[in-house]
DOSE-30265 format. One line per field, with one value per residue (C-alpha): residue in three letters; x negated, y, z negated. Coordinates in Angstrom, 1 decimal. Example, Ala and Ser with C-alpha at 12.3 -4.5 7.8 and 13.67 -1.06 7.14 Angstrom:
BEGIN
residuo <- (ALA  SER)
xx <- (-12.3  -13.7)
yy <- (-4.5  -1.1)
zz <- (-7.8  -7.1)
//
This chain:
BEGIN
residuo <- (UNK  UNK  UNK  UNK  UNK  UNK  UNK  UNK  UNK  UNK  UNK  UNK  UNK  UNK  UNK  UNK  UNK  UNK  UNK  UNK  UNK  UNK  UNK  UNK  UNK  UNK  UNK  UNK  UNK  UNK  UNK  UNK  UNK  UNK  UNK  UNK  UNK  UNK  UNK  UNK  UNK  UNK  UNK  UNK  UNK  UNK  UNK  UNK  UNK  UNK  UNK  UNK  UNK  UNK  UNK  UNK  UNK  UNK  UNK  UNK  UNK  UNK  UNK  UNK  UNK  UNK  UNK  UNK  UNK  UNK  UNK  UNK  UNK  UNK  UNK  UNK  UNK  UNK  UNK  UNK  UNK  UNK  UNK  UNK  UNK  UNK  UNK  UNK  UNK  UNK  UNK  UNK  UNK  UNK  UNK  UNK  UNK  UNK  UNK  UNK  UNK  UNK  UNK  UNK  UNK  UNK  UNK  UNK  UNK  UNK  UNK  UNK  UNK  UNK  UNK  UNK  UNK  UNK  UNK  UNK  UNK  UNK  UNK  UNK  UNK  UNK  UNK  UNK  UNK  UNK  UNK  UNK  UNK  UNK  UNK  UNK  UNK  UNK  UNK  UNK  UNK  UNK  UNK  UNK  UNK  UNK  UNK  UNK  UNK  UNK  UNK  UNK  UNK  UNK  UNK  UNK  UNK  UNK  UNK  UNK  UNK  UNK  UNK  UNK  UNK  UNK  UNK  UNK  UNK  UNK  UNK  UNK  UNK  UNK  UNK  UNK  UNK  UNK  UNK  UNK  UNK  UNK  UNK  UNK  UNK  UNK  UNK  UNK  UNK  UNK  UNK  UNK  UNK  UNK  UNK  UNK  UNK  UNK  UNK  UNK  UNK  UNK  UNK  UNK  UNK  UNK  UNK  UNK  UNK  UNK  UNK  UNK  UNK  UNK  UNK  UNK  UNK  UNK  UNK  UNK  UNK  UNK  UNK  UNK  UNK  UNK  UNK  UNK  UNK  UNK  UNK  UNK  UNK  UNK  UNK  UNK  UNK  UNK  UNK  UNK  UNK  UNK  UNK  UNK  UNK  UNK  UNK  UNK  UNK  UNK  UNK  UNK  UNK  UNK  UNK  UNK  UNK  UNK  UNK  UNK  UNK  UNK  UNK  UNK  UNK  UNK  UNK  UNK  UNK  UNK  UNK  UNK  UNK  UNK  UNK  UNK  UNK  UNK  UNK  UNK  UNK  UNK  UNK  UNK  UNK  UNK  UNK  UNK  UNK  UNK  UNK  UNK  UNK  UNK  UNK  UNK  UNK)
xx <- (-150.7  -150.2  -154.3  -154.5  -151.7  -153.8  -156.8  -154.7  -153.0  -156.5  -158.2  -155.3  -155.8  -159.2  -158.8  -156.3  -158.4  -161.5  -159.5  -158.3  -161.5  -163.2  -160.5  -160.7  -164.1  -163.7  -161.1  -163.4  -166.2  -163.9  -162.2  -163.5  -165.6  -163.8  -166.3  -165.7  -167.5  -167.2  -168.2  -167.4  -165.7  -165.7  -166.0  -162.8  -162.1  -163.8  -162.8  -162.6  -162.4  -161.1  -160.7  -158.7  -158.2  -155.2  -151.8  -153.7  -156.0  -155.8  -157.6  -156.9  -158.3  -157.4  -158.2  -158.7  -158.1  -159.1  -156.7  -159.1  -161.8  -161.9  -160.8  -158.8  -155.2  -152.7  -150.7  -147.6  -146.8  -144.9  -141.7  -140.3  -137.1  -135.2  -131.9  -129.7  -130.7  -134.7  -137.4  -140.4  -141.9  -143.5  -147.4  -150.3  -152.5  -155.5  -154.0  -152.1  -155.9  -157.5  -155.0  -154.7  -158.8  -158.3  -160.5  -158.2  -154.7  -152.5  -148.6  -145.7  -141.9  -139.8  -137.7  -135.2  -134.9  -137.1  -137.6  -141.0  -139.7  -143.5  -146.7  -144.9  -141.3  -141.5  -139.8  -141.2  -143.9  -146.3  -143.9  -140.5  -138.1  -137.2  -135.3  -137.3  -135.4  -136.4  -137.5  -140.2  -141.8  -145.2  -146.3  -143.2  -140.8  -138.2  -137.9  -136.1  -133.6  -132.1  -128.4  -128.6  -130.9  -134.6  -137.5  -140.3  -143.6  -143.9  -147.0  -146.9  -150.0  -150.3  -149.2  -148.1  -145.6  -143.1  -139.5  -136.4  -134.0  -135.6  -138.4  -138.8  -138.5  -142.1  -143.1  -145.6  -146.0  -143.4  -143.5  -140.6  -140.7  -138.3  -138.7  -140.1  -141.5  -143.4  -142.7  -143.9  -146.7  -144.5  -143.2  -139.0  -138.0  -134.1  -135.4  -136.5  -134.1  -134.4  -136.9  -138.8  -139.8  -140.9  -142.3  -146.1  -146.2  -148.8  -147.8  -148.8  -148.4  -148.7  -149.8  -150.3  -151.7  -149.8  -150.9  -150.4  -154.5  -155.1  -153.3  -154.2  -153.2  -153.2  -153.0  -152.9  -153.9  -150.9  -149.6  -153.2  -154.1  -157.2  -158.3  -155.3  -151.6  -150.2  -148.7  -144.9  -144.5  -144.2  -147.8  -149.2  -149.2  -152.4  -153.8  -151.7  -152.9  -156.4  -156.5  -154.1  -151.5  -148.0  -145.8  -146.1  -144.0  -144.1  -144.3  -143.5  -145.1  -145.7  -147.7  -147.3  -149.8  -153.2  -155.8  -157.9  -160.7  -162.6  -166.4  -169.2  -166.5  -164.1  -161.6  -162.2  -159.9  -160.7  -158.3  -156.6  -153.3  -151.4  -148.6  -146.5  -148.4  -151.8  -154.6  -156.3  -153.9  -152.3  -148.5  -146.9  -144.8  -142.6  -144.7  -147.9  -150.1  -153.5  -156.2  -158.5  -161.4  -165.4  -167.9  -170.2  -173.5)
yy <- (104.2  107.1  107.3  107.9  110.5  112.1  112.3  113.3  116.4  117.5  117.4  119.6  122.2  122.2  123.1  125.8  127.1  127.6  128.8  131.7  132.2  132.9  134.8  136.5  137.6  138.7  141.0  142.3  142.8  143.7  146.2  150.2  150.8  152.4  155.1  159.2  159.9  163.0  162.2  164.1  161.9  164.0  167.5  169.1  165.6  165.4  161.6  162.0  159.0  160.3  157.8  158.9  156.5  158.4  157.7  155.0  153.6  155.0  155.7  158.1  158.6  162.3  163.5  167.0  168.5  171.8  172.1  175.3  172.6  172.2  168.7  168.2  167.0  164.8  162.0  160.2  156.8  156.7  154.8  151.8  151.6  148.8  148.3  149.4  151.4  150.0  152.7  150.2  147.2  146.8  147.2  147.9  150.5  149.6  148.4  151.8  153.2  150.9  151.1  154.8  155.1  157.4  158.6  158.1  156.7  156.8  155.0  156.8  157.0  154.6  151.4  149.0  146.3  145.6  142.3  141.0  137.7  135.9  136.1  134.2  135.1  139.0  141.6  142.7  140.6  142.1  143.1  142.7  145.4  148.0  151.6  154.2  156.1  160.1  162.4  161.0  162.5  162.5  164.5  166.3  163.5  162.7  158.7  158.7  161.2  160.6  159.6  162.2  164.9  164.2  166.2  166.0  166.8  168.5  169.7  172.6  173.9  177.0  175.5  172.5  172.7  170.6  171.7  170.4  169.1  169.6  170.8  174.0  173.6  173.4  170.7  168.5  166.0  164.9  162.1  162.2  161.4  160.6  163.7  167.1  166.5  169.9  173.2  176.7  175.4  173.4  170.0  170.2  167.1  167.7  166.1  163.0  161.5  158.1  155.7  154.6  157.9  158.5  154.8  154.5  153.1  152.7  156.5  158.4  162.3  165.0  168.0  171.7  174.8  178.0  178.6  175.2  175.1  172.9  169.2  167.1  163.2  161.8  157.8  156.4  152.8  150.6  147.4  146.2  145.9  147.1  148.4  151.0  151.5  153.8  156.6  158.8  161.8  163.7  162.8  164.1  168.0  168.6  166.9  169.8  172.3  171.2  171.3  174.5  172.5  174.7  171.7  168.0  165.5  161.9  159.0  155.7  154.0  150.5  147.3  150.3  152.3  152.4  154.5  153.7  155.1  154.6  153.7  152.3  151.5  149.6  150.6  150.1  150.5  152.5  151.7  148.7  147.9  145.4  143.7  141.0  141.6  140.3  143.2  143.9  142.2  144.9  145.5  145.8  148.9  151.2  154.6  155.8  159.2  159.7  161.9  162.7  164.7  164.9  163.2  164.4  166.2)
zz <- (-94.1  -97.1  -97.2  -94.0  -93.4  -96.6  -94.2  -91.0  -93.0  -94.8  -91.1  -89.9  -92.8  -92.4  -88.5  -89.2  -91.9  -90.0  -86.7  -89.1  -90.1  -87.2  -86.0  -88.7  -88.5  -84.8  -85.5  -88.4  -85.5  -82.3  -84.4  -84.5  -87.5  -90.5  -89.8  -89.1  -85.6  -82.8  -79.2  -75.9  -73.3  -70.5  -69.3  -72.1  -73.4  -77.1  -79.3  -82.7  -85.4  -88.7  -91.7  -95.0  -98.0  -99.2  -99.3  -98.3  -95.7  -92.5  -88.9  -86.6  -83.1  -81.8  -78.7  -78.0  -74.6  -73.4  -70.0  -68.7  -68.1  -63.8  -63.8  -66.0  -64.8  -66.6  -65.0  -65.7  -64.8  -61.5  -61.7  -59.2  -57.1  -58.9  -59.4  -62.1  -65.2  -65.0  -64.4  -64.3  -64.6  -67.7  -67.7  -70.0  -70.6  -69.3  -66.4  -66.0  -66.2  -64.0  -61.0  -61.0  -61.6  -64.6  -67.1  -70.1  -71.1  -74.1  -74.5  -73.5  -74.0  -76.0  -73.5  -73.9  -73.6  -76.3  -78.8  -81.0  -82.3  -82.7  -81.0  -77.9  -77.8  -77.2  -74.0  -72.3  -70.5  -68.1  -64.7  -66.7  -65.8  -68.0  -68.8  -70.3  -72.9  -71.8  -68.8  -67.0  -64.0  -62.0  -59.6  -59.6  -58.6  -61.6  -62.2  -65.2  -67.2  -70.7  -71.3  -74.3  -75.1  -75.9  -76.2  -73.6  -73.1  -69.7  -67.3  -65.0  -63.1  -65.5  -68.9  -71.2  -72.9  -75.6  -74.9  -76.6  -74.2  -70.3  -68.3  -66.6  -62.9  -61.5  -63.6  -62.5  -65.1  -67.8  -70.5  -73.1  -76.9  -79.9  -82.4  -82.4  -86.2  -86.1  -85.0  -85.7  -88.1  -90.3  -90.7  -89.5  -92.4  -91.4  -88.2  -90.1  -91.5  -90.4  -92.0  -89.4  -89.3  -93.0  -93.6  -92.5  -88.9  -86.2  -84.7  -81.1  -81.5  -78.6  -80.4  -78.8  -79.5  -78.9  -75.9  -74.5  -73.7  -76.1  -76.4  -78.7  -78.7  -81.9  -82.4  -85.5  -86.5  -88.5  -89.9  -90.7  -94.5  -95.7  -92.6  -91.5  -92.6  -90.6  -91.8  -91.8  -89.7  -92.7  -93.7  -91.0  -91.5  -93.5  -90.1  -87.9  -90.0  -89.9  -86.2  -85.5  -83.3  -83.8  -81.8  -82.3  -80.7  -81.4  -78.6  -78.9  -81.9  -83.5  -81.4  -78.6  -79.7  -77.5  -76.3  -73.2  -71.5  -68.9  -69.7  -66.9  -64.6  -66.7  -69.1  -72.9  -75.8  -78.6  -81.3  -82.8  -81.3  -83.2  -80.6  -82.4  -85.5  -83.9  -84.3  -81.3  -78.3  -76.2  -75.3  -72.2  -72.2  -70.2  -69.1  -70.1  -70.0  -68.1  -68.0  -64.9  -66.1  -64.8  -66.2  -68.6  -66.9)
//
C-alpha cells in the first residue's frame, strides 16, 4: 500500500511538473519579445516597444498619436442603464475593440467592486455589474460622475486635454484616472504619496503634449520576473522627458493593463497582461479607450 502511494504521488509530481513546463515555455513564446521595435499602426498611430534593464527590467509599449491625422477619433466605452451605483457590465478589451470595430484599445478608469483571490475566485467576471470610480462619457452623453474629485482625460472636437477635476462643456469623449503624476514638465511627488503609486506596478499613462495634438498611451508590462517589473510613477519621468509630454495622467493599473489593436480583421494584444497573476490571460474591466484611425496606404 505505502509503495504504491510512493508511485501515485511521484506520477502526480511528474504531471504537474511537466504541465508547468510547457506552460512555461508558451508564455516564454506567446509573450512580446524583450526587443526595442517602431512600427506605424495606422495613419497618426505609431507602436513603440522600449525595453530598459534599469531599475530593473522593464517593457513599455507607447503609443503615439498625432490627433491632426483625418481619422483619427477616440471613443470611450458607452455605459448601461442598470440599477443602482453600476455604470457597466464588465468586459474586456478586445471585446470592447471587436464590438465597436476599432482600430485600437487601451484599459480605462479604476471600479469597484473589485477582488483577485486565485486564478478562479476573482470580480469581476465577464457581464458582472460594476461602478466606475471617475467621469466617463462617449459621444457626449455622461454615464458616470465621481463621488469626489478626479482628474479626467477629456476629448473635444478641437483639442485633448487632462484637466483636474471636470470637463469643459463640449466634450465629446471622457475617460477618468487616479493621479495627475506629471505636470508642467515635472514629476508632482506631493501627489504620490501612496505606495502603490511609488512601488513598481504593471502602469497605463495618458500623456499630452502642450498642445493636446499629441497623446501618447503608455503601458507598461509588471509582476513578471525576468521578463518586466513594472515600474512607480515616479520612475517614469526620464520617459516624459524623452518624449516632450508636459501632462501625464495615470489609468487603472495592475492585471488591468492591455493594449489591443486591430490586425487582419481581428483584434491582437500587444503586451503581456498578467490577471490573477497568470501572464498573458486578459481582465474583465470597467471602461476602456478606443482609437478609430485609417489604414496604412
Amino acid at each position: 500500500m505505502i509503495k504504491k502511494l510512493w508511485q501515485f504521488l511521484l506520477s502526480l509530481f511528474i504531471l504537474v511538473s511537466t504541465i508547468f513546463i510547457v506552460w512555461g515555455f508558451y508564455i516564454q513564446i506567446q509573450r512580446p519579445a524583450r526587443q526595442s521595435i517602431e512600427r506605424p499602426l495606422f495613419e497618426g498611430v505609431t507602436y513603440y516597444r522600449t525595453i530598459w534593464d534599469n531599475p530593473r527590467s522593464l517593457i513599455f509599449h507607447i503609443v503615439e498619436i498625432d490627433r491632426t491625422v483625418e481619422g483619427v477619433q477616440f471613443f470611450v466605452t458607452p455605459g448601461e442603464d442598470l440599477p443602482g451605483e453600476n455604470d457597466y457590465l464588465a468586459k474586456k478589451t478586445t471585446d470592447f475593440l471587436n464590438d465597436n470595430n476599432l482600430q485600437l484599445a487601451i484599459n480605462g478608469d479604476f471600479f469597484r467592486p473589485f477582488e483577485s483571490l486565485t486564478p478562479f475566485h476573482y470580480y469581476p467576471y465577464e457581464g458582472d455589474p460594476i461602478d466606475i470610480m471617475g467621469f466617463a462619457i462617449s459621444n457626449g452623453v455622461t454615464y458616470s460622475t465621481p463621488e469626489q474629485a478626479r482628474p479626467v482625460f477629456c476629448v473635444t472636437a478641437e483639442t485633448a486635454v487632462i484637466e483636474k477635476f471636470i470637463c469643459p462643456p463640449d466634450t465629446i469623449q471622457a475617460i477618468g484616472g487616479g493621479t495627475i503624476f506629471y505636470e508642467n514638465g515635472q514629476t508632482i511627488t506631493e501627489r504620490l504619496e501612496r505606495i502603490y503609486l511609488r512601488s513598481p506596478q504593471p502602469r497605463t499613462i495618458i500623456a499630452l503634449d502642450d498642445s493636446g495634438d499629441t497623446v501618447w498611451l503608455i503601458l507598461v508590462d509588471g509582476r513578471q520576473r525576468l521578463y518586466s517589473q513594472g515600474i512607480g510613477l515616479q520612475e517614469l519621468e526620464p520617459l516624459m522627458e524623452e518624449l516632450g509630454a508636459t501632462i501625464g495622467l495615470n489609468l487603472d493599473g495592475g492585471g488591468s493593463v492591455t493594449l489591443a489593436i486591430e490586425e487582419n480583421g481581428r483584434s491582437k494584444i500587444l503586451n503581456s497582461p498578467i490577471h490573477t497573476r497568470i501572464p498573458l490571460r486578459e481582465r474583465p474591466i470597467g471602461n476602456h479607450l478606443g482609437i478609430y484611425a485609417h489604414p496604412l496606404e
